[in-house]
N, CA, C and O atoms as CSV, one atom per row, in Angstrom:
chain,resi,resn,atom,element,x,y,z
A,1,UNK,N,N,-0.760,-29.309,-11.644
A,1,UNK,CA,C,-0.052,-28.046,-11.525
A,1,UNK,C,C,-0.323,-27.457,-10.142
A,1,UNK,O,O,-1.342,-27.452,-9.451
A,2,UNK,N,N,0.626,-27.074,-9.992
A,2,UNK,CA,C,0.614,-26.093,-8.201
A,2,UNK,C,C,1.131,-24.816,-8.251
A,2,UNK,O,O,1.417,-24.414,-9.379
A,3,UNK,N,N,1.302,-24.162,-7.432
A,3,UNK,CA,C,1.838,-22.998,-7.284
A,3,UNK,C,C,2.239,-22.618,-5.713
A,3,UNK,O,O,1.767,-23.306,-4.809
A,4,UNK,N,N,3.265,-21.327,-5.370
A,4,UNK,CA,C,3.868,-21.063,-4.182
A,4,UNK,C,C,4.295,-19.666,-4.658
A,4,UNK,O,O,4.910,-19.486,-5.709
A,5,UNK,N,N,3.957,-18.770,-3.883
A,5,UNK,CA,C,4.155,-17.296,-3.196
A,5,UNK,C,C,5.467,-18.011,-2.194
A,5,UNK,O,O,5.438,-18.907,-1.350
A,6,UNK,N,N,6.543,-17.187,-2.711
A,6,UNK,CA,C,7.302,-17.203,-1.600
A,6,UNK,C,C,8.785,-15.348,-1.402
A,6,UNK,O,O,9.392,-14.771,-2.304
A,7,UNK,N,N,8.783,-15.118,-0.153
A,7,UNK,CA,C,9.940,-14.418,0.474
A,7,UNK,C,C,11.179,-14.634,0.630
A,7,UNK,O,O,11.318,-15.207,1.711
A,8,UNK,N,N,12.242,-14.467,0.080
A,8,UNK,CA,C,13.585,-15.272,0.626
A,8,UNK,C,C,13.824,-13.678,1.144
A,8,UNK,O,O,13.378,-12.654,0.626
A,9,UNK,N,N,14.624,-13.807,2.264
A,9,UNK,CA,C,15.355,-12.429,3.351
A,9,UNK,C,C,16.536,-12.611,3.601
A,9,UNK,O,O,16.938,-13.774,3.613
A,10,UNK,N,N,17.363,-11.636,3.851
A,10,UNK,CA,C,18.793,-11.767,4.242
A,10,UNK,C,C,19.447,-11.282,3.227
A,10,UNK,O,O,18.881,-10.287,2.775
A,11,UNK,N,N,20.588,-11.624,2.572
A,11,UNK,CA,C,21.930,-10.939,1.594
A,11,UNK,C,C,21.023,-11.087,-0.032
A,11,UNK,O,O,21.609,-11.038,-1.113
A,12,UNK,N,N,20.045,-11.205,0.068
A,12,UNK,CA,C,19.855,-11.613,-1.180
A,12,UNK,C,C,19.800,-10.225,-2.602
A,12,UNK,O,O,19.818,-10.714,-3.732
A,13,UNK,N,N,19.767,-9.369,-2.572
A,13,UNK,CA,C,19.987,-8.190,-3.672
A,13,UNK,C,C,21.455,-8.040,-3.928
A,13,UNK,O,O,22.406,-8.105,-3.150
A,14,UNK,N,N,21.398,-7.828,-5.181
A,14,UNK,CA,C,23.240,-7.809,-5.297
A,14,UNK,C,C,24.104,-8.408,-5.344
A,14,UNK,O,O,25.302,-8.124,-5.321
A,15,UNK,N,N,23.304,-9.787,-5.452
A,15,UNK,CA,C,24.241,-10.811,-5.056
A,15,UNK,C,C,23.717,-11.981,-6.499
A,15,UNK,O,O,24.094,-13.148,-6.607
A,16,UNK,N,N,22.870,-11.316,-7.373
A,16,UNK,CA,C,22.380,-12.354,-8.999
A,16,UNK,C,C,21.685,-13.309,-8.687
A,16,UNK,O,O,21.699,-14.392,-9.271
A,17,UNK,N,N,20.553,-12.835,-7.115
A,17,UNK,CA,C,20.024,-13.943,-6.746
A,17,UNK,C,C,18.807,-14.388,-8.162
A,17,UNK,O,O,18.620,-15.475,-8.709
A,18,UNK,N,N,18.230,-13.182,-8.374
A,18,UNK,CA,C,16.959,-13.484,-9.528
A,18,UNK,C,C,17.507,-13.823,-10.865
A,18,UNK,O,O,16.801,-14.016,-11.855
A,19,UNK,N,N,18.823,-13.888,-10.842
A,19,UNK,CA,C,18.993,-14.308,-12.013
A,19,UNK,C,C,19.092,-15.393,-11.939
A,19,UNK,O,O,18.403,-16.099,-12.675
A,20,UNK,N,N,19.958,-15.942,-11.053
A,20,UNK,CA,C,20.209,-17.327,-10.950
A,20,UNK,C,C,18.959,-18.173,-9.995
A,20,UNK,O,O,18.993,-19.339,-9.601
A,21,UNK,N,N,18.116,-17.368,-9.839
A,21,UNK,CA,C,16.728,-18.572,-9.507
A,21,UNK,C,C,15.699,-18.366,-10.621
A,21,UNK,O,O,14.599,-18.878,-10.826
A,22,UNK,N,N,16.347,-17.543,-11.205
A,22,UNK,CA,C,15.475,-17.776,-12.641
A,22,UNK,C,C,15.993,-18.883,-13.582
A,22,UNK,O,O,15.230,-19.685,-14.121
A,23,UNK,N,N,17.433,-18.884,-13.763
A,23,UNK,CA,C,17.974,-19.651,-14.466
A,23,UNK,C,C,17.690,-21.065,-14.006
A,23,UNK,O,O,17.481,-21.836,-14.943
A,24,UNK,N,N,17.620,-21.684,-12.600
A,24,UNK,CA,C,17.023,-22.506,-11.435
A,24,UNK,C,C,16.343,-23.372,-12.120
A,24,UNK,O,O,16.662,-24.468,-12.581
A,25,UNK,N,N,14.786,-22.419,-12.156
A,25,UNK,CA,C,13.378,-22.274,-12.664
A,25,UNK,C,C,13.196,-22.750,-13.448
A,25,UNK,O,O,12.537,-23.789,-13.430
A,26,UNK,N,N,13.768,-22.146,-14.702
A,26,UNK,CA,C,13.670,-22.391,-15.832
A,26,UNK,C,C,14.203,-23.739,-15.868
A,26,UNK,O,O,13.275,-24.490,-16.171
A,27,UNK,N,N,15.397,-24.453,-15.678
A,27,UNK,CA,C,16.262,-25.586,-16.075
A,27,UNK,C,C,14.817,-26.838,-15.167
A,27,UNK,O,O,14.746,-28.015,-15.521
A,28,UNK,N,N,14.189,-26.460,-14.443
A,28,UNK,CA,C,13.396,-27.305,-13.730
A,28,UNK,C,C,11.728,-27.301,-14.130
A,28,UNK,O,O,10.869,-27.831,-13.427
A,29,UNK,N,N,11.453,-26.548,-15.480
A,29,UNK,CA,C,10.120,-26.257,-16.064
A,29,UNK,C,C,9.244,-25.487,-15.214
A,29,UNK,O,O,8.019,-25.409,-15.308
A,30,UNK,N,N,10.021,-24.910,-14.352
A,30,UNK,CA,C,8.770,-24.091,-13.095
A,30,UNK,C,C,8.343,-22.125,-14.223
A,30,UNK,O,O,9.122,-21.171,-14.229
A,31,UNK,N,N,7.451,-22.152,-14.698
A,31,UNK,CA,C,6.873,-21.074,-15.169
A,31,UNK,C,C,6.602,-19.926,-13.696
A,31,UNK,O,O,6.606,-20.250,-12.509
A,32,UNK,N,N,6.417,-18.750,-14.206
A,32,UNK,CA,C,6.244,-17.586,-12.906
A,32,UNK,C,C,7.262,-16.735,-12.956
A,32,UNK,O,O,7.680,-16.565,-14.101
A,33,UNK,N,N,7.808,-16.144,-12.129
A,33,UNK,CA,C,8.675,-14.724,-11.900
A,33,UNK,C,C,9.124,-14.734,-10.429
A,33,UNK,O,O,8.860,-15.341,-9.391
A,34,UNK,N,N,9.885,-13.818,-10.836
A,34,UNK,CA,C,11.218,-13.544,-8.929
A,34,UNK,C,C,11.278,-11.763,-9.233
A,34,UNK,O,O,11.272,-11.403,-10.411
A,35,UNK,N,N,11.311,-11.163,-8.604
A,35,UNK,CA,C,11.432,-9.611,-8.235
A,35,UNK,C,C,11.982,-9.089,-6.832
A,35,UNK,O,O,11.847,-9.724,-5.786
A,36,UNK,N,N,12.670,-7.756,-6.944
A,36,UNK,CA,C,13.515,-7.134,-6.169
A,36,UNK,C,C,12.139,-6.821,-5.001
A,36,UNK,O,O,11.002,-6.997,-5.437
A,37,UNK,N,N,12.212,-6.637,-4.417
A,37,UNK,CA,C,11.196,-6.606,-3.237
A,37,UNK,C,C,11.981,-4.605,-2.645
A,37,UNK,O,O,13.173,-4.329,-2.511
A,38,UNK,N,N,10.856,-3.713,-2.451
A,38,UNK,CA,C,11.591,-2.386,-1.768
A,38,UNK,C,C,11.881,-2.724,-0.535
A,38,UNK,O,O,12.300,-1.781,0.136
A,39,UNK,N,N,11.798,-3.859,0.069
A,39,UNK,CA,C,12.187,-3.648,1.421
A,39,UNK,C,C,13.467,-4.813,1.972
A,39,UNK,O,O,13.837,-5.321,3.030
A,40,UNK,N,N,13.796,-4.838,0.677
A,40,UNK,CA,C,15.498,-5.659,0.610
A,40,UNK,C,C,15.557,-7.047,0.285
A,40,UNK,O,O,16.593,-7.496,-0.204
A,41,UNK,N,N,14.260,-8.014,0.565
A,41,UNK,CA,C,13.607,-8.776,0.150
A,41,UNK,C,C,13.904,-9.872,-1.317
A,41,UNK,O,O,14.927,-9.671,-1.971
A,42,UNK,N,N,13.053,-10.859,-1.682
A,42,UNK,CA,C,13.180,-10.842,-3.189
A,42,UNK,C,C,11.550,-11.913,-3.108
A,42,UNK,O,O,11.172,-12.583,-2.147
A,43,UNK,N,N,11.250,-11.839,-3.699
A,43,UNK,CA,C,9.694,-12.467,-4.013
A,43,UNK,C,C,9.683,-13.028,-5.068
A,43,UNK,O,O,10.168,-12.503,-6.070
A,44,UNK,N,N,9.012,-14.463,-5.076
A,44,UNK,CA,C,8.992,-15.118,-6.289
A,44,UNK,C,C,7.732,-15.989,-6.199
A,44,UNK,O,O,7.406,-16.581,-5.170
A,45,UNK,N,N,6.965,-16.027,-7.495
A,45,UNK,CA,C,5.941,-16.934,-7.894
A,45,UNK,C,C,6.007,-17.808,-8.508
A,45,UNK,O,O,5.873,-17.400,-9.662
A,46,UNK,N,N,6.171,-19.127,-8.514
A,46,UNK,CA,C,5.919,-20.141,-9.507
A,46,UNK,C,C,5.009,-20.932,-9.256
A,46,UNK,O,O,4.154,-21.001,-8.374
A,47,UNK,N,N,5.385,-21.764,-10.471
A,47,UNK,CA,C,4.304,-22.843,-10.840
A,47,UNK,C,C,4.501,-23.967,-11.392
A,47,UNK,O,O,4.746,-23.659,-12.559
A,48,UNK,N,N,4.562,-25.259,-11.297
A,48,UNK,CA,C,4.627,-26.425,-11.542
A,48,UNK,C,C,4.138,-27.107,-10.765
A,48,UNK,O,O,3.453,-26.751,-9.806
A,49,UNK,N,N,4.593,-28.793,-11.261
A,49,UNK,CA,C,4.885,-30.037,-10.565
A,49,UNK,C,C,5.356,-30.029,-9.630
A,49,UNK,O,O,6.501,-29.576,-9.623
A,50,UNK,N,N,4.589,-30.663,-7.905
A,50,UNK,CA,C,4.872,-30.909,-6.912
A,50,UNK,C,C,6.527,-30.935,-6.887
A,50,UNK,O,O,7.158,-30.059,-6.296
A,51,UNK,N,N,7.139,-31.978,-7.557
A,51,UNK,CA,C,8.367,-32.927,-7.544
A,51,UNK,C,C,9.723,-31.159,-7.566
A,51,UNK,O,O,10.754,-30.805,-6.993
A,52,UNK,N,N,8.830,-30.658,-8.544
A,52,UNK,CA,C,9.412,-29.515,-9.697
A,52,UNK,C,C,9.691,-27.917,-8.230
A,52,UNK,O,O,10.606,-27.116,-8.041
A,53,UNK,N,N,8.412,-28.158,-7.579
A,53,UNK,CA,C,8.522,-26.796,-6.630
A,53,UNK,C,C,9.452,-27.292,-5.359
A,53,UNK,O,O,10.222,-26.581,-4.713
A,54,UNK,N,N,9.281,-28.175,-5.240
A,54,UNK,CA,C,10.092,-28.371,-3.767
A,54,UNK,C,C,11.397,-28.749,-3.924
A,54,UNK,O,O,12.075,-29.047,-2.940
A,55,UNK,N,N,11.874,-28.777,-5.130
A,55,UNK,CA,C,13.442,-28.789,-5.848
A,55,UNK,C,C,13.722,-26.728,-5.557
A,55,UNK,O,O,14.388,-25.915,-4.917
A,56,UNK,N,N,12.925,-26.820,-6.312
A,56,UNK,CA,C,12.888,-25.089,-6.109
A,56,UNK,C,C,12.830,-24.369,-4.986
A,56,UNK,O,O,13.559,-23.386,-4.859
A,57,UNK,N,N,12.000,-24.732,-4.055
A,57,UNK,CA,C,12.062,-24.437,-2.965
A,57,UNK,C,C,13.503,-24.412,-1.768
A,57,UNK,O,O,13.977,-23.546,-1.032
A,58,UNK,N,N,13.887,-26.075,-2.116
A,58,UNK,CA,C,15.390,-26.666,-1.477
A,58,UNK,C,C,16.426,-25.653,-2.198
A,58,UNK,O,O,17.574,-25.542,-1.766
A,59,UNK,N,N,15.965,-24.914,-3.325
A,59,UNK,CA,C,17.079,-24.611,-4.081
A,59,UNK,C,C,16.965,-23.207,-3.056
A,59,UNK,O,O,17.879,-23.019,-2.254
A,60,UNK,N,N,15.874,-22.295,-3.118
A,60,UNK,CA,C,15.857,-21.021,-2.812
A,60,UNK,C,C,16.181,-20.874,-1.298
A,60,UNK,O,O,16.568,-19.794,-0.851
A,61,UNK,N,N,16.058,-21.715,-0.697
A,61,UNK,CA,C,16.339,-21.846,0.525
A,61,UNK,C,C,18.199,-21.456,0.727
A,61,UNK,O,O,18.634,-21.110,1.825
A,62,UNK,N,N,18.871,-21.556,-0.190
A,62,UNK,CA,C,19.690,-21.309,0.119
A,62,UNK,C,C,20.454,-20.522,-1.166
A,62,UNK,O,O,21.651,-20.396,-0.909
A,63,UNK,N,N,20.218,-20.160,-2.010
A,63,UNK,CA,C,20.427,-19.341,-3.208
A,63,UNK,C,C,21.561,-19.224,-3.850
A,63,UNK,O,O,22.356,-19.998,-3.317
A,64,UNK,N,N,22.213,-18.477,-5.003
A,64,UNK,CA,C,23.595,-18.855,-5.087
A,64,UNK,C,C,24.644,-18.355,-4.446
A,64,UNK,O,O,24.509,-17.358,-3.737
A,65,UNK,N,N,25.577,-18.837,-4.567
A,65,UNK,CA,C,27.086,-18.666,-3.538
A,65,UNK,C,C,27.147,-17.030,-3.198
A,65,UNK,O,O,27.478,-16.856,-2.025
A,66,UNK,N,N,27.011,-16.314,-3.621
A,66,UNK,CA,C,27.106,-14.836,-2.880
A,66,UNK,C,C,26.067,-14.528,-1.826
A,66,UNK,O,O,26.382,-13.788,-0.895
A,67,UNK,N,N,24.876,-15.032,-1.902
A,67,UNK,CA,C,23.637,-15.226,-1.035
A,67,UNK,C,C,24.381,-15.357,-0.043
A,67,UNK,O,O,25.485,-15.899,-0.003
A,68,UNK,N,N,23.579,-14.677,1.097
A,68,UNK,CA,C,23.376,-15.484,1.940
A,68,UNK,C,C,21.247,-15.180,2.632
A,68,UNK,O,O,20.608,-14.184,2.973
A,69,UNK,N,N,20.973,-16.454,2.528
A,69,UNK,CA,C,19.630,-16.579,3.139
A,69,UNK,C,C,19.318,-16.887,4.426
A,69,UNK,O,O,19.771,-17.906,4.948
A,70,UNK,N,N,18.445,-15.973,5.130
A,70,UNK,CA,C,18.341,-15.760,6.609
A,70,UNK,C,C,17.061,-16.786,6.774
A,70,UNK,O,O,17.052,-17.789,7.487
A,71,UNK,N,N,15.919,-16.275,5.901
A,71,UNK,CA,C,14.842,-16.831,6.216
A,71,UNK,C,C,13.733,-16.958,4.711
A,71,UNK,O,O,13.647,-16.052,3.882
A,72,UNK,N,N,13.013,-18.197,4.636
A,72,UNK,CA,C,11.935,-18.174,3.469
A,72,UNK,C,C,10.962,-18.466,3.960
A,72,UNK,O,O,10.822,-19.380,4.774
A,73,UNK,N,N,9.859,-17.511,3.420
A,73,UNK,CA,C,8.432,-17.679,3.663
A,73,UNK,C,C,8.050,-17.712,2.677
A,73,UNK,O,O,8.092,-16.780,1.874
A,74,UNK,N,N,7.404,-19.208,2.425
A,74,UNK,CA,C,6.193,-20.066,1.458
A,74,UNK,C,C,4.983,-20.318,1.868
A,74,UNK,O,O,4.598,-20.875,2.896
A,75,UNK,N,N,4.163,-19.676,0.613
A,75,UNK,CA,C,2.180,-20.322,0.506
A,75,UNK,C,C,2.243,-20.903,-0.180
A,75,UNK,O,O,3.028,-20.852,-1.127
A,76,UNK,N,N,1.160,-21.946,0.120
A,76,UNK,CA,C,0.823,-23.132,-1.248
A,76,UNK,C,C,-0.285,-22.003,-1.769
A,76,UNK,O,O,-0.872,-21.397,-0.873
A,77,UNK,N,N,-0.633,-21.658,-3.211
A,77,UNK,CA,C,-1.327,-20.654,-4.109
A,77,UNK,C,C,-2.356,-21.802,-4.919
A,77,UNK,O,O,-2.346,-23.024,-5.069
A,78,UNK,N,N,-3.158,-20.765,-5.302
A,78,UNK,CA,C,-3.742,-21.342,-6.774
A,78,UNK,C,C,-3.042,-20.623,-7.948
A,78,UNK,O,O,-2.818,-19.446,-8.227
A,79,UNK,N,N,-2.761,-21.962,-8.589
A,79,UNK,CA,C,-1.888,-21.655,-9.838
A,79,UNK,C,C,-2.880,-20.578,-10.727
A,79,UNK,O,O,-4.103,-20.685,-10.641
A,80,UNK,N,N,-2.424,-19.826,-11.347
A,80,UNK,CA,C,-3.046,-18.910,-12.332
A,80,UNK,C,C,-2.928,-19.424,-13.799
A,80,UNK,O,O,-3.698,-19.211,-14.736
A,81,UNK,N,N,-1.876,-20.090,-13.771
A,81,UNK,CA,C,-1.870,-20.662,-15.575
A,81,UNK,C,C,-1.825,-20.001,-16.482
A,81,UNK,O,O,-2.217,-20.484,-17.544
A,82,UNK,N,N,-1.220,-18.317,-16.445
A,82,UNK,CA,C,-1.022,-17.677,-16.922
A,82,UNK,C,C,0.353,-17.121,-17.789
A,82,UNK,O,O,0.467,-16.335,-18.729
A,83,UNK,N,N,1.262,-17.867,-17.056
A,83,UNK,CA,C,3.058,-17.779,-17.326
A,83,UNK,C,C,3.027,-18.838,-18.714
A,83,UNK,O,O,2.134,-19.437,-19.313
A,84,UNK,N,N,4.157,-18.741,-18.825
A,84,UNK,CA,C,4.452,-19.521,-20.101
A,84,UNK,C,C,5.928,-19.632,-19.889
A,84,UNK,O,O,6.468,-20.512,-20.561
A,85,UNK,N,N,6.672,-18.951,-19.123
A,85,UNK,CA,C,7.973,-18.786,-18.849
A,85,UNK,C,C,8.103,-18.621,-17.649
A,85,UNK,O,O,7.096,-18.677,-16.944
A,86,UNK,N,N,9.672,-18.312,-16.938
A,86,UNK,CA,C,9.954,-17.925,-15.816
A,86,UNK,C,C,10.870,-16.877,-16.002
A,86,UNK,O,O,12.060,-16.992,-16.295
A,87,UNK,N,N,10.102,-15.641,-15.771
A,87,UNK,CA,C,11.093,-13.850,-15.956
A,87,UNK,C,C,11.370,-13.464,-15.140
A,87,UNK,O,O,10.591,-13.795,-14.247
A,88,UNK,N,N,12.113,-12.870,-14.815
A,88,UNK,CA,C,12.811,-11.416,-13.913
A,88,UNK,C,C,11.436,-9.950,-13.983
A,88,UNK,O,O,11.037,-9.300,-14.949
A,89,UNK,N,N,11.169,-9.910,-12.964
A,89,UNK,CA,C,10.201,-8.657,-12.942
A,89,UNK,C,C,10.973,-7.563,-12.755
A,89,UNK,O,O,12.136,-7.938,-12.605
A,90,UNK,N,N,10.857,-6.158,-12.680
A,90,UNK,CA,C,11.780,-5.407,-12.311
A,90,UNK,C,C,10.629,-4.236,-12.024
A,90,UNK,O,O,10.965,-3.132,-11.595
């Protein structure tokens, strides 16, 4: 198990990004959460399989069709092992 702190920036609010990288997430077994960030932002934590995050990663990098993504900033984390799912924070 692994984990990644990551930033996606640019068009992303308003546009069903956390829903649809939740929906992502989920279809790819990645447990953790995505949230509206106050500074326009969107932030997301997960957790899985190597194979599992960097699908996720390729995915968030460019988000769904109303997106548009400027820039992502990723940490490799210590997993917490605490999720059981992948939610929408609010």
């Amino acid at each position: 198990m692994k984990a990644f702190h990551a930033v996606v920036e640019g068009e992303v609010q308003g546009v069903g990004f956390r829903y649809s990288a939740a929906r992502e997430a989920r279809s790819l077994g990645i447990t953790g959460w995505v949230r509206n960030a106050g500074d326009g932002t969107v932030e997301v934590w997960a957790e899985g399989s190597d194979a599992d995050l960097e699908a996720f990663l390729k995915w968030l990098r460019v988000g769904p069709s109303p997106a548009w993504v400027r820039e992502l900033h990723s940490t490799r984390e210590t997993p917490k092992g605490i999720y059981s799912a992948f939610g929408i924070s609010f």
